[in-house]
C-alpha positions in Angstrom: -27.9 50.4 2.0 -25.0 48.9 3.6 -21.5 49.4 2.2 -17.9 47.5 2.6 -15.1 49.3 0.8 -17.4 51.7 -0.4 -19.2 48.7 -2.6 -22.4 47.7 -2.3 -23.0 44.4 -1.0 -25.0 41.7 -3.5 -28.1 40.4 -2.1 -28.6 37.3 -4.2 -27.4 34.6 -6.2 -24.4 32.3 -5.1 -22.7 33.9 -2.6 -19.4 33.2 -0.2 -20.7 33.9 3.7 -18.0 34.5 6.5 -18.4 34.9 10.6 -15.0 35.8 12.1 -14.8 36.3 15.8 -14.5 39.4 17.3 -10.7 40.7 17.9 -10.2 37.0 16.7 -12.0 35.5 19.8 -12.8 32.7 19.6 -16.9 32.2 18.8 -16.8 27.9 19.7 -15.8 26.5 22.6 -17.1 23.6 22.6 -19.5 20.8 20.4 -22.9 21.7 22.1 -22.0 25.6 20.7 -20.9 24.3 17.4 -24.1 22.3 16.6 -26.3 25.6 18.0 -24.7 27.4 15.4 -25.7 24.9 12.6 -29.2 25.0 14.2 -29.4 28.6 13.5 -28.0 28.4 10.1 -31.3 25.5 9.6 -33.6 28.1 10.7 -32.3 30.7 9.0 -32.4 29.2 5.2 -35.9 28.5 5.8 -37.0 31.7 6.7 -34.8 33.7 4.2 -35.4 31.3 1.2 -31.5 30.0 1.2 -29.9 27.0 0.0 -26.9 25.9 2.0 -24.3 24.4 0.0 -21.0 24.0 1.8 -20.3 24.9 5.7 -17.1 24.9 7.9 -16.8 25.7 11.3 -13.3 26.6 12.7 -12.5 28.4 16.3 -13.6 31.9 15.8 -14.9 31.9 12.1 -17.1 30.1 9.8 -17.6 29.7 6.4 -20.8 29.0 3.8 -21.7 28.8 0.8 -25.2 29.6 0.0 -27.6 30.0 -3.0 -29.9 33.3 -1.6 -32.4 35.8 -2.5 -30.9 38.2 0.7 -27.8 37.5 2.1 -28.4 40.2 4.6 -31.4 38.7 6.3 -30.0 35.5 6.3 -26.9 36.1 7.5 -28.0 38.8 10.2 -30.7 36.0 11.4 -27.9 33.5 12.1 -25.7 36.4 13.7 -28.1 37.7 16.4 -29.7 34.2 17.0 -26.8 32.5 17.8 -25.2 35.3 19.9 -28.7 35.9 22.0 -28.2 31.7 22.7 -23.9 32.3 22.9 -24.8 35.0 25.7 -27.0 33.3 27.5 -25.2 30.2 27.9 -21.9 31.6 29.1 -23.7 34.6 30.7 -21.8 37.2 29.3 -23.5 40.4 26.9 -20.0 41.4 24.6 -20.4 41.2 21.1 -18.9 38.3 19.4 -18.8 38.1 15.9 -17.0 41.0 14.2 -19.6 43.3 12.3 -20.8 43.2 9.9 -20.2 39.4 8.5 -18.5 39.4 5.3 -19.6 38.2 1.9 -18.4 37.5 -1.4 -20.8 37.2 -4.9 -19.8 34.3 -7.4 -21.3 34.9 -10.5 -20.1 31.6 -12.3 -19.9 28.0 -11.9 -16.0 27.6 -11.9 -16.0 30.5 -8.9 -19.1 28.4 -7.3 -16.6 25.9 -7.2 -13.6 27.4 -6.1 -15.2 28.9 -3.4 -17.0 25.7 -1.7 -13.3 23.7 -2.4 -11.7 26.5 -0.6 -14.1 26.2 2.3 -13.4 22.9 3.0 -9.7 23.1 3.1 -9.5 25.2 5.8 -9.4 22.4 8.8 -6.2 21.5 6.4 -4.5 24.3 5.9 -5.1 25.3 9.5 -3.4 22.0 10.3 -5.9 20.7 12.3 -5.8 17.5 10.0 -4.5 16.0 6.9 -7.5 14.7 5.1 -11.0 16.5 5.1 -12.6 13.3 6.2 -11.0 13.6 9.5 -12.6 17.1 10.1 -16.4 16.4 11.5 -17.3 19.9 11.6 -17.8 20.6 7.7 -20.0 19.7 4.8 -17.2 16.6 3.4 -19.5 14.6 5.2 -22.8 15.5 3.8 -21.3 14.2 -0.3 -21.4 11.0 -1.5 -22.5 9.8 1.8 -25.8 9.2 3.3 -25.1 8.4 7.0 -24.2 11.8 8.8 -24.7 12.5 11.9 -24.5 16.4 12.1 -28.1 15.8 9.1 -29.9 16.1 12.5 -28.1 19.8 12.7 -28.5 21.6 9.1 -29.4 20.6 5.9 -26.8 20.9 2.9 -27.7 20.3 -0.7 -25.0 18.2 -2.9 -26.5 18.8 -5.9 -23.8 21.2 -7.3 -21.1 19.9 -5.9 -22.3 16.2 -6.9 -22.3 17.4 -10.4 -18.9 18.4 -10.8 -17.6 15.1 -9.2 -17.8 11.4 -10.1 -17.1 10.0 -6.1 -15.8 10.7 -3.4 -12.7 10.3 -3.9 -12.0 13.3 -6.5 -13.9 15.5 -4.8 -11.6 14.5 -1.8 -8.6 15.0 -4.0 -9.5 18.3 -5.2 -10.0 19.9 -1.8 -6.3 18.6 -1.1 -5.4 19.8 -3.9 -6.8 23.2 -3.3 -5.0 23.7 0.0 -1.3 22.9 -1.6 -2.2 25.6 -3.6 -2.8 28.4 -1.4 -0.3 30.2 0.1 0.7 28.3 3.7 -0.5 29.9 6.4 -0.5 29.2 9.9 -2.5 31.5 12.4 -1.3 30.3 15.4 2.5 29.6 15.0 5.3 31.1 16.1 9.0 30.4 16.5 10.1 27.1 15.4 7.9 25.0 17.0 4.1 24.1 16.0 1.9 25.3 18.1 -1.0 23.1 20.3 -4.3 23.5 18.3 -6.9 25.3 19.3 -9.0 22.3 19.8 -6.5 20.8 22.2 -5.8 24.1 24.2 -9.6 24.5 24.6 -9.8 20.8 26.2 -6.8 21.8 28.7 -8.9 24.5 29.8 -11.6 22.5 30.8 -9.7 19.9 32.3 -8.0 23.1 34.0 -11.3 24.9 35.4 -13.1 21.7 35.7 -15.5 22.3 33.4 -16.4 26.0 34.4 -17.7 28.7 32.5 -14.0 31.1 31.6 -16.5 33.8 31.6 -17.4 32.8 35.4 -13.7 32.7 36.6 -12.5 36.0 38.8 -9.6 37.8 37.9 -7.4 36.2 40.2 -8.1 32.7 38.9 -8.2 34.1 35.8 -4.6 35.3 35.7 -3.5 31.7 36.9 -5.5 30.1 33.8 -3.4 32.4 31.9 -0.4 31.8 33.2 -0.6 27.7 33.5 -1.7 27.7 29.4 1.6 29.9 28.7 3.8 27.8 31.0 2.3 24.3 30.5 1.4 24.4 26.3 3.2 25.5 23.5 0.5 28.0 23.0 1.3 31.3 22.0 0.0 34.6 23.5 -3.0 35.1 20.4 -3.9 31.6 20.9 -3.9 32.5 24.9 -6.3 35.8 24.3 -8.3 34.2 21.7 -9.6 31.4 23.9 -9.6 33.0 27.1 -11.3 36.5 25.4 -9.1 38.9 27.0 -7.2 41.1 25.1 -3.6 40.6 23.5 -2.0 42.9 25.4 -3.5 41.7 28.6 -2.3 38.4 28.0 0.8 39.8 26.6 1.2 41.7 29.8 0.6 38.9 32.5 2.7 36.4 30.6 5.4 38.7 30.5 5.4 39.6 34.2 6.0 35.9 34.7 8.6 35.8 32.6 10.3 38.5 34.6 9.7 36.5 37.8 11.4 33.4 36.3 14.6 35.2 35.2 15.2 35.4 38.8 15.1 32.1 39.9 
């Protein structure tokens, strides 16, 4: 039986579900990886008798809230599907998610609802936007709504969550409200100055390789992706290594070479 903290993990009920990239890589790149991943997490709730209730997808972790009779399965089918297709695609054979995923039991109604409200403030208190309705990768969409274009992708059901809100509008005003109360935090700055988001940095990359694979470039070019994202962005060095999926002190290394080389000139 599998063991976190020396507690054994719950297998069913409603339960909290978390992917977190490996060494904080990140484990979406783009939108054609993001809607494989919600494919996956389709297939797996039919085939391990789970209810999907609330989803998010950030850079290199996810969130869900499910109603299960084995998390384990579930979650482990999702895992292992996704990275087969993840490999494949980008031709590469590391491990990406972080093992094993983590998971959280909520054994009443008022933690049910605590966690999915938590879930979907996290595009706000990343700072990716302001509003949850401006974040296209969640569940927001699939409430109170009945056009959604990611229903192609994974099916949620609203039932809970419909239950406990009267429109859209106070549901959207108590996910806001949820992310003033948690503790700011902020990933990816440092210094004074707010750093480019993930979403953006991963665009100048493809605009930089021309589309091209980062797991296809050689070392040399490489070390000049590197270095143009730490000279020409406001990115810092674990934004750098989480995108490119090189290690910190890799990145930390090369981009402090060049600043060596600068202090010259």
């Amino acid at each position: 039986m599998w063991r976190e903290n020396k507690r054994v993990r719950t297998q069913a009920g409603n339960i909290h579900v978390y992917f977190r990239g490996n060494s904080r890589f990140n484990v979406f790149f783009d939108d054609k990886e993001r809607i494989e991943f919600l494919k996956h997490c389709r297939r797996a709730s039919v085939q391990h008798d789970t209810i999907i209730e609330q989803f998010v997808l950030m850079d290199n972790h996810a969130h869900l809230q499910v109603k299960t009779s084995n998390v384990t399965k579930f979650a482990s089918s999702i895992q292992q599907g996704y990275v087969q297709w993840y490999n494949w695609k980008n031709g590469t054979s590391d491990r990406l998610f972080r093992s094993p995923f983590g998971s959280a039991s909520k054994i009443s109604e008022e933690w049910v609802l605590d966690s999915m409200l938590y879930i979907l403030q996290n595009p706000i208190k990343a700072r990716i936007c302001s509003h949850p309705s401006e974040y296209k990768w969640s569940s927001y969409h699939f409430h109170f709504n009945k056009h959604n274009l990611l229903k192609k992708y994974i099916d949620i059901d609203s039932t809970f969550c419909e239950k406990y809100f009267k429109n859209k509008d106070s549901f959207s005003r108590a996910i806001l409200e949820k992310a003033v109360a948690l503790p700011q935090i902020n990933e990816y700055k440092t210094g004074d100055f707010e750093s480019i988001t993930d979403v953006d940095l991963a665009k100048y990359i493809f605009e930089i390789t021309e589309g091209k694979s980062i797991f296809s470039l050689s070392l040399s070019e490489q070390r000049a992706l590197i270095l143009r994202l730490f000279q020409e962005t406001n990115a810092n060095l674990r934004q750098i290594s989480s995108l490119t999926h090189e290690s910190y002190d890799h990145v930390r290394k090369i981009c402090g070479t060049s600043k060596k080389l600068l202090a010259y000139h």
